[in-house]
ZAZA-984818 format. One record per residue (C-alpha): residue number from 0; residue in one letter; y, x, z. Coordinates in Angstrom, 3 decimals, padded with zeros to 6 digits. Example, Ala and Ser with C-alpha at 12.3 -4.5 7.8 and 13.67 -1.06 7.14 Angstrom:
2
<rec><pos>0</pos><code>A</code><yy>-004.500</yy><xx>012.300</xx><zz>007.800</zz></rec>
<rec><pos>1</pos><code>S</code><yy>-001.060</yy><xx>013.670</xx><zz>007.140</zz></rec>
END
This chain:
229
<rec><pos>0</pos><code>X</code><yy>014.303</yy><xx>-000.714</xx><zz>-021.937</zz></rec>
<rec><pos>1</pos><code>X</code><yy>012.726</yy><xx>002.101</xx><zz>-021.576</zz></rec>
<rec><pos>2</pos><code>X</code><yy>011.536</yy><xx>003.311</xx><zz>-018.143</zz></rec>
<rec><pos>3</pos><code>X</code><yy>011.030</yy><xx>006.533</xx><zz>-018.620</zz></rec>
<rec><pos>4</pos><code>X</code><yy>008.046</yy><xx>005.727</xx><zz>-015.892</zz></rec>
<rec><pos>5</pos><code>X</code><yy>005.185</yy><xx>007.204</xx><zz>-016.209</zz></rec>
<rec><pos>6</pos><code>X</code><yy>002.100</yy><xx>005.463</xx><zz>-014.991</zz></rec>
<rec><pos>7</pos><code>X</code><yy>-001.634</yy><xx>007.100</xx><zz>-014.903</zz></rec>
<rec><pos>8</pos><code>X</code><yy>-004.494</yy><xx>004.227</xx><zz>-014.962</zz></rec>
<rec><pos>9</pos><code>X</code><yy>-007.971</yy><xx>005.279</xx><zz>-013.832</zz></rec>
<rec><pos>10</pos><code>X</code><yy>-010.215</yy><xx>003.180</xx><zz>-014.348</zz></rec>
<rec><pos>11</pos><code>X</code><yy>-014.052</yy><xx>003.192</xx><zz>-016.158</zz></rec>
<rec><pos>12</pos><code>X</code><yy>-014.624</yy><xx>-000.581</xx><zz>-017.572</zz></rec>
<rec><pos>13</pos><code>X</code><yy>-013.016</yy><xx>000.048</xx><zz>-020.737</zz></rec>
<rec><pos>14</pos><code>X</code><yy>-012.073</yy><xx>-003.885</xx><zz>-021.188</zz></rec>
<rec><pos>15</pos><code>X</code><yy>-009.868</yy><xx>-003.769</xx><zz>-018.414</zz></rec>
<rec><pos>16</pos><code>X</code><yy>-008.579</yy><xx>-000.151</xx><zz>-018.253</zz></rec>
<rec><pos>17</pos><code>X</code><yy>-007.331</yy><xx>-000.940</xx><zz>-022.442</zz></rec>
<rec><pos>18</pos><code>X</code><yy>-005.692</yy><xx>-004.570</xx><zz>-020.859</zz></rec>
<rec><pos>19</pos><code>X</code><yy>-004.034</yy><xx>-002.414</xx><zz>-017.843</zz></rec>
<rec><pos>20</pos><code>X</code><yy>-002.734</yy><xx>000.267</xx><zz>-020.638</zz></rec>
<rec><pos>21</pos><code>X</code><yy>-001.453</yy><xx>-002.288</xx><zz>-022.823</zz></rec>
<rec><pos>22</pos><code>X</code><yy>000.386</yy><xx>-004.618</xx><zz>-020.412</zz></rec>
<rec><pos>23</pos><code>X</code><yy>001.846</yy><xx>-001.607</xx><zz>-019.038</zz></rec>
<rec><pos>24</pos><code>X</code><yy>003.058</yy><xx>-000.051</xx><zz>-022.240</zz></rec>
<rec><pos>25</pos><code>X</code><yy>004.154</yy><xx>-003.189</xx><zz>-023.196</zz></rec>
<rec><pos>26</pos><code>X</code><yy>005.988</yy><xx>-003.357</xx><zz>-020.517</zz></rec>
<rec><pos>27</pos><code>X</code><yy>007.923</yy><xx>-000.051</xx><zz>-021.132</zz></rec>
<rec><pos>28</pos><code>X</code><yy>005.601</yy><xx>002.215</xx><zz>-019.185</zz></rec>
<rec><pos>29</pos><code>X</code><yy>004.550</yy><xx>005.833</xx><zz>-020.464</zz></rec>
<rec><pos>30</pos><code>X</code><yy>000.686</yy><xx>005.464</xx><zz>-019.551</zz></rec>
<rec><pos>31</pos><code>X</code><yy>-002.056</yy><xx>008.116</xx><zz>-019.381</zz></rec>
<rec><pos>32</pos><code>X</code><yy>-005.840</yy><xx>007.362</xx><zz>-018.364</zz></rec>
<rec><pos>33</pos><code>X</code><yy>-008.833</yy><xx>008.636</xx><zz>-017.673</zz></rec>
<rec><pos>34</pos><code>X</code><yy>-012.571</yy><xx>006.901</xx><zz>-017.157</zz></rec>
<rec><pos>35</pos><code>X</code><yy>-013.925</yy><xx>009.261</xx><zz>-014.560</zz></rec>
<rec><pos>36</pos><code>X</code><yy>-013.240</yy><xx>010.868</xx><zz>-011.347</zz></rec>
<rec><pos>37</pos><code>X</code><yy>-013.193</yy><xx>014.636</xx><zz>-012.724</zz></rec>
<rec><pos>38</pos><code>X</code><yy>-010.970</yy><xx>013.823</xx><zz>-015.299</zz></rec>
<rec><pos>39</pos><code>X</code><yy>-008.716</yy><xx>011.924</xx><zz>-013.066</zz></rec>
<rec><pos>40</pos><code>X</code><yy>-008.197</yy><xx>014.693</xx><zz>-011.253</zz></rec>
<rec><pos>41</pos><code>X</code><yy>-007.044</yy><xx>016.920</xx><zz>-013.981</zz></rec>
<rec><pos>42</pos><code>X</code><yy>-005.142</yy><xx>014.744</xx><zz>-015.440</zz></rec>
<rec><pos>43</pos><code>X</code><yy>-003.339</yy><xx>013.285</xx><zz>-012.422</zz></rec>
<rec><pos>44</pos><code>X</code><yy>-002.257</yy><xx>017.620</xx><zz>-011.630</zz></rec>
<rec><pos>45</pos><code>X</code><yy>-001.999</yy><xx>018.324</xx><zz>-015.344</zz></rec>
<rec><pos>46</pos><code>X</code><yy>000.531</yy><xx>015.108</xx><zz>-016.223</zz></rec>
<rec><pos>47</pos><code>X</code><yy>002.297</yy><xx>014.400</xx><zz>-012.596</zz></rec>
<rec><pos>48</pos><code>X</code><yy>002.480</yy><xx>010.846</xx><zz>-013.021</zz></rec>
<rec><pos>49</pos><code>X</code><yy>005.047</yy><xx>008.735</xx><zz>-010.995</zz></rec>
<rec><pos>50</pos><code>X</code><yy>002.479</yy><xx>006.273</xx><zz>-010.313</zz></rec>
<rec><pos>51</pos><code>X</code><yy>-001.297</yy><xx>006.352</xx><zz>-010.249</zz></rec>
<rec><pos>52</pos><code>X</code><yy>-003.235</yy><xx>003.128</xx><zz>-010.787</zz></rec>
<rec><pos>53</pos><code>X</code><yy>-006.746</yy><xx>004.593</xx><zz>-009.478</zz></rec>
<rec><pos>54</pos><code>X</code><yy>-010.302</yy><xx>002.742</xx><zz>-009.127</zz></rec>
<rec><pos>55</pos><code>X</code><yy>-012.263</yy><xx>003.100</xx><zz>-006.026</zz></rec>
<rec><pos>56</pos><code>X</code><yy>-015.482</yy><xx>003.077</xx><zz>-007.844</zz></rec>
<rec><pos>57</pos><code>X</code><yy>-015.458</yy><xx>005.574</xx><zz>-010.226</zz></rec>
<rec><pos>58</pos><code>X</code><yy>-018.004</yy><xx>007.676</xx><zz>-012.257</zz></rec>
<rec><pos>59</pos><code>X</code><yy>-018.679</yy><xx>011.918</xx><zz>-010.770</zz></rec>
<rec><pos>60</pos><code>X</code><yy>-016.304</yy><xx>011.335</xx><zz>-008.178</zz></rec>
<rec><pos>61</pos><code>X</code><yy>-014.981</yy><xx>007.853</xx><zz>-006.415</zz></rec>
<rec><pos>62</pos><code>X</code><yy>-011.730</yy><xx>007.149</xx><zz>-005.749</zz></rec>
<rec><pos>63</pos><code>X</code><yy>-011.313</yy><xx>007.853</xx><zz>-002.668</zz></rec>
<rec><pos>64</pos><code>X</code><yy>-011.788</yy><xx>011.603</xx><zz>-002.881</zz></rec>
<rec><pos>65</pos><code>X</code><yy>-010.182</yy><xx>012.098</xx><zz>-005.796</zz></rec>
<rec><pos>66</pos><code>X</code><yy>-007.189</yy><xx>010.743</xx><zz>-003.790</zz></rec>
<rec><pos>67</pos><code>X</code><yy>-008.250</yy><xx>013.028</xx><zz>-000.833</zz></rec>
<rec><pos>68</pos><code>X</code><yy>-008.212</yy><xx>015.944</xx><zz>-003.774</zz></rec>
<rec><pos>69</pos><code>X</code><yy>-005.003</yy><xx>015.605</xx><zz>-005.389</zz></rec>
<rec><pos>70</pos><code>X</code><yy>-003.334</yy><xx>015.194</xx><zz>-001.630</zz></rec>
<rec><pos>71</pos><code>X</code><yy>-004.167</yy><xx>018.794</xx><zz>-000.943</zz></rec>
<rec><pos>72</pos><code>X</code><yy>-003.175</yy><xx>020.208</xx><zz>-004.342</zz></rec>
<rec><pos>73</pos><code>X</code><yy>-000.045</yy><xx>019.072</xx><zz>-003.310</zz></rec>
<rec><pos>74</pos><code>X</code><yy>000.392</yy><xx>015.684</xx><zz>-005.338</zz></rec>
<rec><pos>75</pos><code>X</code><yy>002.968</yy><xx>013.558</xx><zz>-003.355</zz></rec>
<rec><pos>76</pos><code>X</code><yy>003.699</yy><xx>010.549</xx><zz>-005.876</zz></rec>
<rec><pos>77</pos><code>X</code><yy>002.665</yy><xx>007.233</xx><zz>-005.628</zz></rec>
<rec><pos>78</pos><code>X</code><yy>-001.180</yy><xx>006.235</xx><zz>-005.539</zz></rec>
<rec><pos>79</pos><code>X</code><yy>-002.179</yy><xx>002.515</xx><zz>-005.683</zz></rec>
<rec><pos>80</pos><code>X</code><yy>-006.039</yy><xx>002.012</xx><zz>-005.468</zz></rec>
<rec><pos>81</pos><code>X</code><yy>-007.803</yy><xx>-000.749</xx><zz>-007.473</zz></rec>
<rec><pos>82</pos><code>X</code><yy>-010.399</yy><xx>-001.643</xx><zz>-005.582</zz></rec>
<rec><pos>83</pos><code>X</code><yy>-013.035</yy><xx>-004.510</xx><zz>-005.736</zz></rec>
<rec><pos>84</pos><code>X</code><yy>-013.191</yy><xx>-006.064</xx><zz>-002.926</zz></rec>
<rec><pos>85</pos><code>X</code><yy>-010.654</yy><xx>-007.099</xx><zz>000.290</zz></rec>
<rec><pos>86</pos><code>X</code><yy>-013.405</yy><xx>-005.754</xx><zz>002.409</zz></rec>
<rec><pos>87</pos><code>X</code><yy>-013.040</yy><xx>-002.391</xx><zz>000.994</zz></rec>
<rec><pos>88</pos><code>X</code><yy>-009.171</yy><xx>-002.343</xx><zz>001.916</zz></rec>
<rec><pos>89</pos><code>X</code><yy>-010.764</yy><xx>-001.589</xx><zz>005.818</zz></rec>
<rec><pos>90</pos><code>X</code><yy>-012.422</yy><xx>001.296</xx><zz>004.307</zz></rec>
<rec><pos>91</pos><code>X</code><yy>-009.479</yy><xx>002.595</xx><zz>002.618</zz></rec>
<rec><pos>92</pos><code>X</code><yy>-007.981</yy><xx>002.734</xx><zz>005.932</zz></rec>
<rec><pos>93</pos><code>X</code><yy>-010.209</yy><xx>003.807</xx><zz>007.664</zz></rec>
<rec><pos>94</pos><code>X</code><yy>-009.547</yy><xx>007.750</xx><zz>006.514</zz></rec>
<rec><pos>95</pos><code>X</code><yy>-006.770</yy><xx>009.257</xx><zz>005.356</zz></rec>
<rec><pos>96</pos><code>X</code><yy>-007.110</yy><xx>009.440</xx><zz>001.939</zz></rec>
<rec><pos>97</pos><code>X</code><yy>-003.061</yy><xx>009.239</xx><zz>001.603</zz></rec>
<rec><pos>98</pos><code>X</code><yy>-003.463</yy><xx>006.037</xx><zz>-000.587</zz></rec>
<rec><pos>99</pos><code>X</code><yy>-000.021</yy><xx>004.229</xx><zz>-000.812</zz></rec>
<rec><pos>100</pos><code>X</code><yy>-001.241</yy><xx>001.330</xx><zz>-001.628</zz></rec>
<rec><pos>101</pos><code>X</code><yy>-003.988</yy><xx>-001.139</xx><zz>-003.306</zz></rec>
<rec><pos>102</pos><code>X</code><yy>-004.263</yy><xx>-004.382</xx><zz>-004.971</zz></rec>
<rec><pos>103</pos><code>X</code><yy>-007.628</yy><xx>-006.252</xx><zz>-005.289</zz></rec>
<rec><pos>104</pos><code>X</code><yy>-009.422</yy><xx>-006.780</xx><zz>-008.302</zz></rec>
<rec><pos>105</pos><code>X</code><yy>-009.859</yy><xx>-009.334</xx><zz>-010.119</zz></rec>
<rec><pos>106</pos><code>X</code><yy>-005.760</yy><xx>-009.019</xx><zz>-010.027</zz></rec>
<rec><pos>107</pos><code>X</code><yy>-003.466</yy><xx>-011.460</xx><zz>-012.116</zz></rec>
<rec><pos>108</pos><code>X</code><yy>-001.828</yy><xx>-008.792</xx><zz>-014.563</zz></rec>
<rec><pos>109</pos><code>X</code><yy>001.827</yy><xx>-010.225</xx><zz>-013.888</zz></rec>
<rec><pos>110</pos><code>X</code><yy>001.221</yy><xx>-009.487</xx><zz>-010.184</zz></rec>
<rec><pos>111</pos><code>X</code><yy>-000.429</yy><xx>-005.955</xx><zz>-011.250</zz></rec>
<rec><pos>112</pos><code>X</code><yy>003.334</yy><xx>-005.171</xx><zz>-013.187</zz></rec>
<rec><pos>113</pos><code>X</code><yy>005.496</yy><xx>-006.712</xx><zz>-009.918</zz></rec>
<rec><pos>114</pos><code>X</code><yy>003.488</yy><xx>-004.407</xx><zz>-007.782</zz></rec>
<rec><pos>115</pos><code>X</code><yy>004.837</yy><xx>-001.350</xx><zz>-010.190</zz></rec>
<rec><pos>116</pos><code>X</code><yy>007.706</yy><xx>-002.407</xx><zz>-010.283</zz></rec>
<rec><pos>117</pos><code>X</code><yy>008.277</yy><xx>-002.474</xx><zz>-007.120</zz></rec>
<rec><pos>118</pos><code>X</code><yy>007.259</yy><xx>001.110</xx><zz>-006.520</zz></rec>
<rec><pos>119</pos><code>X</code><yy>009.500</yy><xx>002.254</xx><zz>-009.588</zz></rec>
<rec><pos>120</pos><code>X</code><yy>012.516</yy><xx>001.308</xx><zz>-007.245</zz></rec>
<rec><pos>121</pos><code>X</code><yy>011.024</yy><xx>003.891</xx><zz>-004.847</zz></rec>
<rec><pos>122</pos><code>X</code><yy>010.975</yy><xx>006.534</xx><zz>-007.687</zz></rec>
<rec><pos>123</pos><code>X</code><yy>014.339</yy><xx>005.814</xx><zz>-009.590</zz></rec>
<rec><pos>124</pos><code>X</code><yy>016.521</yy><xx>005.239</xx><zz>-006.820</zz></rec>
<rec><pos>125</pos><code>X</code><yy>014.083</yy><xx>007.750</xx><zz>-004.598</zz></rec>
<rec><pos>126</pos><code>X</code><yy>013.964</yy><xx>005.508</xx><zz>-001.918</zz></rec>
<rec><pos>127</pos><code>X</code><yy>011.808</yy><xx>007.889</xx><zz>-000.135</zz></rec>
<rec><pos>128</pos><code>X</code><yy>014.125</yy><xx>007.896</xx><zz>002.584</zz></rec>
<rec><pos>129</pos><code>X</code><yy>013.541</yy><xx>004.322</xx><zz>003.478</zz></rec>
<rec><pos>130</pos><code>X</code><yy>013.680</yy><xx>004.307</xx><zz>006.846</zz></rec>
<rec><pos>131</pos><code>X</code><yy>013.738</yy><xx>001.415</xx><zz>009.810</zz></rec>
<rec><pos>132</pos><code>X</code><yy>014.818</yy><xx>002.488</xx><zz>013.239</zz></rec>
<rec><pos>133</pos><code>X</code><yy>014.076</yy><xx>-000.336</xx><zz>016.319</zz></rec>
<rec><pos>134</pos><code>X</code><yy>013.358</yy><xx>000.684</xx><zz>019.511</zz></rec>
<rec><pos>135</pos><code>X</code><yy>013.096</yy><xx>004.363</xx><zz>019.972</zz></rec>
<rec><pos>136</pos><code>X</code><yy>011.332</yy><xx>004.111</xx><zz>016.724</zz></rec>
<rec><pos>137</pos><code>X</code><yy>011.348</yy><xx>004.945</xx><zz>013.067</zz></rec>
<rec><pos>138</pos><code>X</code><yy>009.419</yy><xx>003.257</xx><zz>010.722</zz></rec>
<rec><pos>139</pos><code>X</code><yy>008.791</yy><xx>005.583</xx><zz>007.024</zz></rec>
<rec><pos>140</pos><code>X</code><yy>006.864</yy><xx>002.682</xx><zz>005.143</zz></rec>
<rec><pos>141</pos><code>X</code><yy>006.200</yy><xx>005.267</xx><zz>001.995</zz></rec>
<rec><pos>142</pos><code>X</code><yy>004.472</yy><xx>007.446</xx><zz>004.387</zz></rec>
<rec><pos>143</pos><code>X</code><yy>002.872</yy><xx>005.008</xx><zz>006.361</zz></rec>
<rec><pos>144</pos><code>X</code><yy>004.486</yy><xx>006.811</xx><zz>009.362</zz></rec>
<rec><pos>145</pos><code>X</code><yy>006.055</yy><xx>005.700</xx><zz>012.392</zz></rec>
<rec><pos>146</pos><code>X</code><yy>008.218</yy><xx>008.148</xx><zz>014.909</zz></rec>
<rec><pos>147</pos><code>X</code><yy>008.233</yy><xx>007.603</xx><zz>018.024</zz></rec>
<rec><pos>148</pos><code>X</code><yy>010.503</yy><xx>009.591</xx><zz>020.245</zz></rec>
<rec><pos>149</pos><code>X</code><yy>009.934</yy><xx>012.191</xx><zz>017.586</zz></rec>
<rec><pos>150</pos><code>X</code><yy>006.128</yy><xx>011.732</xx><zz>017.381</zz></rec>
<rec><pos>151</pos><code>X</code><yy>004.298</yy><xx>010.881</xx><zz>014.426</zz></rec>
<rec><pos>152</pos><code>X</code><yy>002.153</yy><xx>007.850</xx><zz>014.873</zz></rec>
<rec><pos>153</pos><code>X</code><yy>-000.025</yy><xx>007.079</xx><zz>011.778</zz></rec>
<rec><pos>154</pos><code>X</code><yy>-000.276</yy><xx>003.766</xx><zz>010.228</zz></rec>
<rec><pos>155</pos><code>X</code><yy>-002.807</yy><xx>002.206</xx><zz>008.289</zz></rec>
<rec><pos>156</pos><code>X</code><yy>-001.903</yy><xx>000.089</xx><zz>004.759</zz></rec>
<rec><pos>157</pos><code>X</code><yy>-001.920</yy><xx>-003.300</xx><zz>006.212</zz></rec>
<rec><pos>158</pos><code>X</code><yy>-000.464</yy><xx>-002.633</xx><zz>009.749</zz></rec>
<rec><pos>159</pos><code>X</code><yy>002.113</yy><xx>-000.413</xx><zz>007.344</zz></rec>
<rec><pos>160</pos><code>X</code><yy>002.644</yy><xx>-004.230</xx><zz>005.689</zz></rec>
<rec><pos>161</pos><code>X</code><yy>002.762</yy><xx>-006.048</xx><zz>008.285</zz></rec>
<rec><pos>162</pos><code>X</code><yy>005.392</yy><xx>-004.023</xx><zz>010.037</zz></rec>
<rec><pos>163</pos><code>X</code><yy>007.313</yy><xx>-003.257</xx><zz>006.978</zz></rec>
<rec><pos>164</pos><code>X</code><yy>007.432</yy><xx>-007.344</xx><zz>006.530</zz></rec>
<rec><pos>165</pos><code>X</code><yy>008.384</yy><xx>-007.900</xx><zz>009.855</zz></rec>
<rec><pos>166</pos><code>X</code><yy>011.283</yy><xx>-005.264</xx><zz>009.788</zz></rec>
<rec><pos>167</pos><code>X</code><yy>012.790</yy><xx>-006.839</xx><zz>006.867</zz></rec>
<rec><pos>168</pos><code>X</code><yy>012.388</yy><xx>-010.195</xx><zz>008.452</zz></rec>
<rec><pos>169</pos><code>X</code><yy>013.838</yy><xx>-009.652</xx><zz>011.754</zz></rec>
<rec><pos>170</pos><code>X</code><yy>014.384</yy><xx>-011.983</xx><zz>014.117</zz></rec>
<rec><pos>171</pos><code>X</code><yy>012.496</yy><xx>-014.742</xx><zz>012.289</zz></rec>
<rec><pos>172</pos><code>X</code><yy>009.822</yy><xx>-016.128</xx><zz>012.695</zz></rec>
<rec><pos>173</pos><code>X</code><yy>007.032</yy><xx>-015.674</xx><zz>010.504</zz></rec>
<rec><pos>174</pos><code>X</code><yy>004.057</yy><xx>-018.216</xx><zz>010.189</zz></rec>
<rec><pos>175</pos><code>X</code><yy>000.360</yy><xx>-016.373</xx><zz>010.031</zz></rec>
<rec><pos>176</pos><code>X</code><yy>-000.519</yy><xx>-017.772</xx><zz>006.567</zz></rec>
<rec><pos>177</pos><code>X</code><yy>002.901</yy><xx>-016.665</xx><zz>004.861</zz></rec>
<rec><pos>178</pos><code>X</code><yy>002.036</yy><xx>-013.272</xx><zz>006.483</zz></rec>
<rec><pos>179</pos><code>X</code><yy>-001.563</yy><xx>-013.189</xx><zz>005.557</zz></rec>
<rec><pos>180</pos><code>X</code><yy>-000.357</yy><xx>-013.592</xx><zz>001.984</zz></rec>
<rec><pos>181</pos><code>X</code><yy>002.406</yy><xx>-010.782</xx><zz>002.401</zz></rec>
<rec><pos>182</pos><code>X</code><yy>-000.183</yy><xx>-008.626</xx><zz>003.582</zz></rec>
<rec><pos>183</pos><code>X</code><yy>-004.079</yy><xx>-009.205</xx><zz>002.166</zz></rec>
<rec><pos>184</pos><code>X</code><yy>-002.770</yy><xx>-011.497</xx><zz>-001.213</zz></rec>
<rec><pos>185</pos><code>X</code><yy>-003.273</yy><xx>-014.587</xx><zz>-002.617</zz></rec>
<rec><pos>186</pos><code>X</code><yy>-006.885</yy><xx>-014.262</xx><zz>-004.022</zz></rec>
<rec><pos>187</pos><code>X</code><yy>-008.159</yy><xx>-012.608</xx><zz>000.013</zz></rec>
<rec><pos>188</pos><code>X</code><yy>-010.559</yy><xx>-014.381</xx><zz>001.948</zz></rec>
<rec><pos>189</pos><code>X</code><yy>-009.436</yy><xx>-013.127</xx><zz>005.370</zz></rec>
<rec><pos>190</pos><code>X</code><yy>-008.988</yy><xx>-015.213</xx><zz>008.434</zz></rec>
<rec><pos>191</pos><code>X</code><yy>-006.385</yy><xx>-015.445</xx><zz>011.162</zz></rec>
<rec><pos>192</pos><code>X</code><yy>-008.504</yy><xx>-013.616</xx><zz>013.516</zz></rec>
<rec><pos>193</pos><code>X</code><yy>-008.518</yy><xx>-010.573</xx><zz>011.113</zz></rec>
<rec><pos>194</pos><code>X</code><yy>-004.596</yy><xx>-010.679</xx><zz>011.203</zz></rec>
<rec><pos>195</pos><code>X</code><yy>-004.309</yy><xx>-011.618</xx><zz>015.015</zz></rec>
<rec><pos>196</pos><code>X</code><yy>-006.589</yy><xx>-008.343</xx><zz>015.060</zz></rec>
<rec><pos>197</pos><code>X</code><yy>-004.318</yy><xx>-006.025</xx><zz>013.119</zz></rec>
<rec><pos>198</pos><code>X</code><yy>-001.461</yy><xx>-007.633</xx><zz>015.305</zz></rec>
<rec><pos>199</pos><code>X</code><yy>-003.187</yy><xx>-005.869</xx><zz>018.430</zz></rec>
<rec><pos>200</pos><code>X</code><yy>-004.239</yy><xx>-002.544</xx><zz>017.133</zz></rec>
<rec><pos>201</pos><code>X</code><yy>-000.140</yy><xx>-002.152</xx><zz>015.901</zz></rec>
<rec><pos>202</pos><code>X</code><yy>000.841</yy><xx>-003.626</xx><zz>019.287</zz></rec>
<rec><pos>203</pos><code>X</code><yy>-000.805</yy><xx>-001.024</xx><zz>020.798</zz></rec>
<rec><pos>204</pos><code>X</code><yy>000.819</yy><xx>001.526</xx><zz>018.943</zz></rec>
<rec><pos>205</pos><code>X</code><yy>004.501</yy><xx>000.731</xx><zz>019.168</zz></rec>
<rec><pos>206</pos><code>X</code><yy>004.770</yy><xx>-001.761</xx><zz>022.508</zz></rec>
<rec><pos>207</pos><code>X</code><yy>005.457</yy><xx>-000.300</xx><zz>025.914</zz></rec>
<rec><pos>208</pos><code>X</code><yy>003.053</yy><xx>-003.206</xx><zz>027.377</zz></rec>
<rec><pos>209</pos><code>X</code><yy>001.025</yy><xx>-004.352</xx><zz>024.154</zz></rec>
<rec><pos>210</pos><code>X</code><yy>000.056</yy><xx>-007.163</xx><zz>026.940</zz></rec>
<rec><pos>211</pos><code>X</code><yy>003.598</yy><xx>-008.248</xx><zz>027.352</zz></rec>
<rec><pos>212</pos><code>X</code><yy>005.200</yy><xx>-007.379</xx><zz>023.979</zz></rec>
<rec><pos>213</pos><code>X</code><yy>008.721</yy><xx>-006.958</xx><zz>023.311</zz></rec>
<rec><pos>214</pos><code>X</code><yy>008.854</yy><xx>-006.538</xx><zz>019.420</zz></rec>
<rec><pos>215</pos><code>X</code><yy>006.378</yy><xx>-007.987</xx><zz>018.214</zz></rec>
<rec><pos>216</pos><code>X</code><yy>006.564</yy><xx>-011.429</xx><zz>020.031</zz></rec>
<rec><pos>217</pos><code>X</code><yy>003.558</yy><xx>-014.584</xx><zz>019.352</zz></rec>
<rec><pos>218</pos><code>X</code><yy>005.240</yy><xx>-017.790</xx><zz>018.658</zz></rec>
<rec><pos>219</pos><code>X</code><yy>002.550</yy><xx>-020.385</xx><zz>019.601</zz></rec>
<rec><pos>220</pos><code>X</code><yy>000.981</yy><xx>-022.586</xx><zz>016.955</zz></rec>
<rec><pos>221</pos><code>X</code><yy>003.162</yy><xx>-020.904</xx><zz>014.776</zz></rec>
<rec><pos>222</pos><code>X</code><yy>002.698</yy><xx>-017.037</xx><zz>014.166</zz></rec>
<rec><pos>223</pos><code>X</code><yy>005.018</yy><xx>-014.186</xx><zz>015.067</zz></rec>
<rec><pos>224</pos><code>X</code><yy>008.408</yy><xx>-013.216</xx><zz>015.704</zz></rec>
<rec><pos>225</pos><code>X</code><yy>010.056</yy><xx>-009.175</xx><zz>016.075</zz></rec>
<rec><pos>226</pos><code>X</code><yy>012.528</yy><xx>-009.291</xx><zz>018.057</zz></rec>
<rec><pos>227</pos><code>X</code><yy>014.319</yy><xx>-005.619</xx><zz>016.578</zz></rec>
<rec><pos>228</pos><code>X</code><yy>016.478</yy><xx>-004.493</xx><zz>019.390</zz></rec>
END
């Protein structure tokens, strides 16, 4: 079946960028690529590829401002960063570099393709307008943006993930490890207090009383529960 999807990897260690390329074709994917930052860039404007699969650490230019680059030419597809380490992922969010989202190397190449194809629903069935309302809130996960009485509050990746995972599992609740894997992976060395920290910082930003939350409820000894009404 042919996808008609077509996928840009950016990457410089040849080994891997010629595994990504392959699995992906194999897979049905167009695929372009590039081993450096400049090139990346040109490419990226030249080909308007659904989905970039970019490298944070990247000959001439890194990642990260090639991302920042493409943004302001007006590039508004999907751009998944490859980066090294979990730590980095801070640093990602730390500016907006209007990454959609990343996946750790070294990644497991069948989890590389179920993160794509999970985009791809975004881009065939343009699922752009995904949208979660609770509250006098709207969460855009694609945008990492969250309305609130018409304001935009900005969100970074993980608390994106985190709320995103809680949205779609309302009115459960939700231990911390299944949510630490939802959110930093499988192969992450994070610890609870990393993920009780995210769980204040996106308290603060959609609770009335982040002290006494309403949403985004603790369950104790257990992990979390949103309550969305």
């Amino acid at each position: 079946m042919s996808k008609e999807i077509k996928v840009a990897v950016i990457e410089d260690d040849e080994n891997l960028r010629f595994l990504v390329v392959h699995r992906l074709k194999t897979e049905g994917y167009k695929v372009v690529e590039a081993s450096d930052g400049e090139a990346a860039e040109e490419l990226i404007m030249t080909e308007q590829p659904d989905i970039v699969l970019l490298d944070w650490m990247l000959p001439n230019k890194q990642g990260s401002e090639v991302c920042q680059n493409v943004r302001k030419l007006g590039f508004t597809n999907i751009i998944v960063m490859m980066t090294a380490k979990a730590q980095d992922v801070d640093k990602i969010d730390a500016y907006s570099f209007g990454v959609s989202d990343y996946v750790t190397k070294p990644f497991n190449m069948d989890v590389l393709v179920a993160l794509i194809d999970n985009k791809v629903k975004f881009v065939i069935n343009n699922e752009k307008s995904e949208v979660y309302r609770f509250g006098n809130m709207e969460h855009h996960p694609n945008t990492h943006s969250l309305m609130r009485d018409g304001k935009k509050i900005e969100l970074t990746i993980l608390e994106n993930r985190i709320l995103l995972y809680f949205l779609k599992n309302a009115n459960t609740v939700i231990n911390r490890d299944e949510l630490m894997m939802v959110v930093w992976g499988y192969n992450s060395d994070v610890n609870t207090r990393t993920l009780d920290m995210h769980i204040v910082r996106l308290r603060k930003k959609i609770e009335n009383n982040p002290d006494r939350p309403h949403f985004m409820q603790t369950v104790r000894g257990v992990g979390y529960k949103f309550v969305a009404e």
